[in-house]
C-alpha positions in Angstrom: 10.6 -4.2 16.5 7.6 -4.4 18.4 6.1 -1.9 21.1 4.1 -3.3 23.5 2.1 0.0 24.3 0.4 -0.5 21.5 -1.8 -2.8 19.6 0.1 -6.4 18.5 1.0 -6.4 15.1 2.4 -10.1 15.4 3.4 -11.1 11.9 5.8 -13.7 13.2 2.7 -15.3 14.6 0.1 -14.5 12.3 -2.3 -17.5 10.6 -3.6 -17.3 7.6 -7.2 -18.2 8.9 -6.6 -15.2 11.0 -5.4 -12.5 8.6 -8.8 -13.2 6.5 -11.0 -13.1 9.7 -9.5 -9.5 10.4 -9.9 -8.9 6.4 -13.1 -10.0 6.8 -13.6 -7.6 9.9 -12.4 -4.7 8.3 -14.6 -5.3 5.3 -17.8 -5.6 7.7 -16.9 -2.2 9.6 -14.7 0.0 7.6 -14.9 -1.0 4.3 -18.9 -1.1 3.6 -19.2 1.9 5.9 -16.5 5.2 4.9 -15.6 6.8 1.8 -12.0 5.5 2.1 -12.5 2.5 0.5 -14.3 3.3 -2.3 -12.2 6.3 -2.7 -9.6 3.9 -3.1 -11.0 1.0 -5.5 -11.8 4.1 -7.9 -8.2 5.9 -7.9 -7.0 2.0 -8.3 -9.2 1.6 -11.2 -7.9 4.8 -13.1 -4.1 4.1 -12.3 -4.9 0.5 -13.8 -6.5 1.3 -17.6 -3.5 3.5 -18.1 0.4 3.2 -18.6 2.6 4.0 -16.7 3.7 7.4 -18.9 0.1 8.3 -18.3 -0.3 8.3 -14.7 0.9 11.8 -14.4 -2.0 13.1 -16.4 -3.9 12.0 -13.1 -2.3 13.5 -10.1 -5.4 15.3 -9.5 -7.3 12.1 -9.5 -4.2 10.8 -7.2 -4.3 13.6 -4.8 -8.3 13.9 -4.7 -7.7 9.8 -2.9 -4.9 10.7 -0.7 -6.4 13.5 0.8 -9.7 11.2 1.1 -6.9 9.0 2.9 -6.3 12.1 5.8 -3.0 13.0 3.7 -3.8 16.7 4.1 -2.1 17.6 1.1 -1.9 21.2 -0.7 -4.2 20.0 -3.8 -2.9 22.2 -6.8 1.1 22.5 -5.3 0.4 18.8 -4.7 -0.9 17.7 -8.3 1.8 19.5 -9.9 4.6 18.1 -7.9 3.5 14.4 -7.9 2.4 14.8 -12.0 6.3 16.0 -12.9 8.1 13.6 -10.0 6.4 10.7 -12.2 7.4 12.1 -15.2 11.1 12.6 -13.7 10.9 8.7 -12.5 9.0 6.5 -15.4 12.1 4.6 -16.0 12.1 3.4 -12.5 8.5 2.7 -12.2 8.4 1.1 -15.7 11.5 -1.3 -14.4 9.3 -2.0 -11.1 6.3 -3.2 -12.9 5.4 -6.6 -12.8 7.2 -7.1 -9.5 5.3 -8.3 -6.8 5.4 -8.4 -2.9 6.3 -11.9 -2.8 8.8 -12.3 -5.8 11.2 -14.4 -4.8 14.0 -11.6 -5.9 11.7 -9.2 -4.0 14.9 -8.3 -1.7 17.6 -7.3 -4.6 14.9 -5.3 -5.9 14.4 -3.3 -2.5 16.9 -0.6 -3.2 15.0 0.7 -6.2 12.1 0.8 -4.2 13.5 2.6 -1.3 15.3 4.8 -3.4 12.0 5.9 -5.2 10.7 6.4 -1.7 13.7 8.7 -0.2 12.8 10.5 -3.6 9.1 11.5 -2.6 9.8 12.0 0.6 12.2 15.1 -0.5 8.8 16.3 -2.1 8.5 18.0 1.3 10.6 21.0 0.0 7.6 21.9 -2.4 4.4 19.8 -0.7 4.5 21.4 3.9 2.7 18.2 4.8 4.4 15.3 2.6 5.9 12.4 5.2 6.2 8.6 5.3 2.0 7.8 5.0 1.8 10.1 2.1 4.6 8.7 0.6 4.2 4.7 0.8 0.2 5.5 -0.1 1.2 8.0 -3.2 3.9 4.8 -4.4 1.3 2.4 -3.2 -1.3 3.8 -5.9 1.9 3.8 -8.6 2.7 0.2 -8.6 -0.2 -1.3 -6.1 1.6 -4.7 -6.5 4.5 -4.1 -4.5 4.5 -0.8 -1.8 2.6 -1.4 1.2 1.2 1.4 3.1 1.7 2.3 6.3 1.1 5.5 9.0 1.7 6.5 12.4 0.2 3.6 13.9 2.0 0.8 12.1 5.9 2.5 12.0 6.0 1.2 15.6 6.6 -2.0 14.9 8.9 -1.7 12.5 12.9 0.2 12.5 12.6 1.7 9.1 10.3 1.6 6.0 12.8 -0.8 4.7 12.3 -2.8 7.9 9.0 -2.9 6.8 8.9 -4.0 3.5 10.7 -6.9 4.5 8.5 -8.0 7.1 5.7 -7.3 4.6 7.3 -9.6 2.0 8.3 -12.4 4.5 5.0 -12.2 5.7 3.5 -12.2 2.6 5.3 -15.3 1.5 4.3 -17.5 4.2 0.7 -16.6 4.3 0.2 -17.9 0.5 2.1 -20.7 1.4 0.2 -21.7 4.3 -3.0 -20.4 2.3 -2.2 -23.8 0.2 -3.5 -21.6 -3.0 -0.7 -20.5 -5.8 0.4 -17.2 -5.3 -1.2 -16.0 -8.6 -4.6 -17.0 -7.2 -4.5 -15.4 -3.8 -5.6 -12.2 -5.1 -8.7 -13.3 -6.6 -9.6 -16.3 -3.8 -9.8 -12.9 -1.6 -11.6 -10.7 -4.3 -14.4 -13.4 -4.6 -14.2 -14.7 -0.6 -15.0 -10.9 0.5 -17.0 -9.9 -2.3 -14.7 -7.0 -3.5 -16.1 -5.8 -7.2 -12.5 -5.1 -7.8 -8.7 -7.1 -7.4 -6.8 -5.7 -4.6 -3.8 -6.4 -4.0 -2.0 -8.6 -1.7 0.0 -5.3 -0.5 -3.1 -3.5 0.1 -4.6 -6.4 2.1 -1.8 -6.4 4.1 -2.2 -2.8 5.1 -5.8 -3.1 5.7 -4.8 -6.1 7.9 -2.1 -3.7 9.8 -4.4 -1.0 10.3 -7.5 -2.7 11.0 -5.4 -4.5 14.1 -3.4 -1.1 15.3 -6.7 1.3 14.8 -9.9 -0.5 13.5 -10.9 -3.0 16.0 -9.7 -0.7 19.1 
């Protein structure tokens, strides 16, 4: 659903040659520049060396990137809420993992995800200042695969968060199609084309696409 007082997200229209010009973009001005990237790559590279059943051990490390991220969380209330919700949810995220964005089964697996979502989101009784950012960016670091991130300025375009993740993973789809690279290789084409140190994800391209259009190149 788009809104044309702001910025035009236009993923029915969006070229692949274009999505990596703006990834290129946002790599030039954002990503070289803040301490949101890097912030990022390093809570990404200490989610990764551990299982899943470890994770919780790191909230702090998890909170430290959100708030990096403009989450304005309650750091200690925070830690300890996220560190036992992950505890309380392993066998959801465990079944999750290995799932990707543009599975073909992506769609019978949305439920889980959205239900895992609703579930943070009713963090809010314990964390004042958890909402729909927070909450895709604190799944997003869980299982960086398959949540995209998204904020204020993207929820415009879309009905719902499950709105969302289903233009993400259409999207998705026909940009590695049209990329003419196998979907396992996207990842790392990207990596090596914008001279990332580490693998992101297709997800988290996606949202740096999103936000670079709706914010970054205003």
């Amino acid at each position: 659903m788009h809104n044309g007082s702001v910025a035009p997200l236009h993923w029915d229209r969006l070229t692949w040659l274009e999505f990596v010009i703006k990834l290129e973009s946002y790599r030039d001005r954002y990503s070289r520049q803040g301490r949101e990237d890097p912030a990022y790559v390093r809570c990404l590279r200490i989610v990764r060396e551990r299982p899943m059943r470890e994770r919780a051990a790191r909230a702090r490390d998890i909170v430290l990137f959100l708030n990096t991220w403009s989450c304005h969380l309650p750091r200690e209330v925070s830690v300890q809420a996220m560190s036992r919700w992950i505890r309380e949810h392993l066998t959801e995220l465990e079944a999750l993992e290995g799932l990707r964005l543009t599975d073909a089964d992506f769609l019978e697996r949305l439920p889980a995800l959205l239900s895992l979502y609703g579930s943070v989101l009713e963090l809010k009784d314990q964390i004042r200042t958890m909402g729909d950012t927070a909450a895709s960016k604190f799944l997003h670091v869980l299982l960086p695969d398959l949540f995209v991130m998204w904020d204020n300025n993207i929820k415009p375009f879309a009905q719902d968060y499950e709105d969302f993740l289903t233009e993400m993973h259409l999207l998705g789809r026909r940009l590695v199609a049209e990329s003419g690279l196998a979907d396992a290789d996207v990842e790392d084409h990207l990596r090596e084309h914008l001279g990332y140190g580490v693998r992101k994800t297709l997800a988290k391209y996606l949202d740096e696409y999103n936000w670079y259009v709706a914010v970054g190149e205003a």
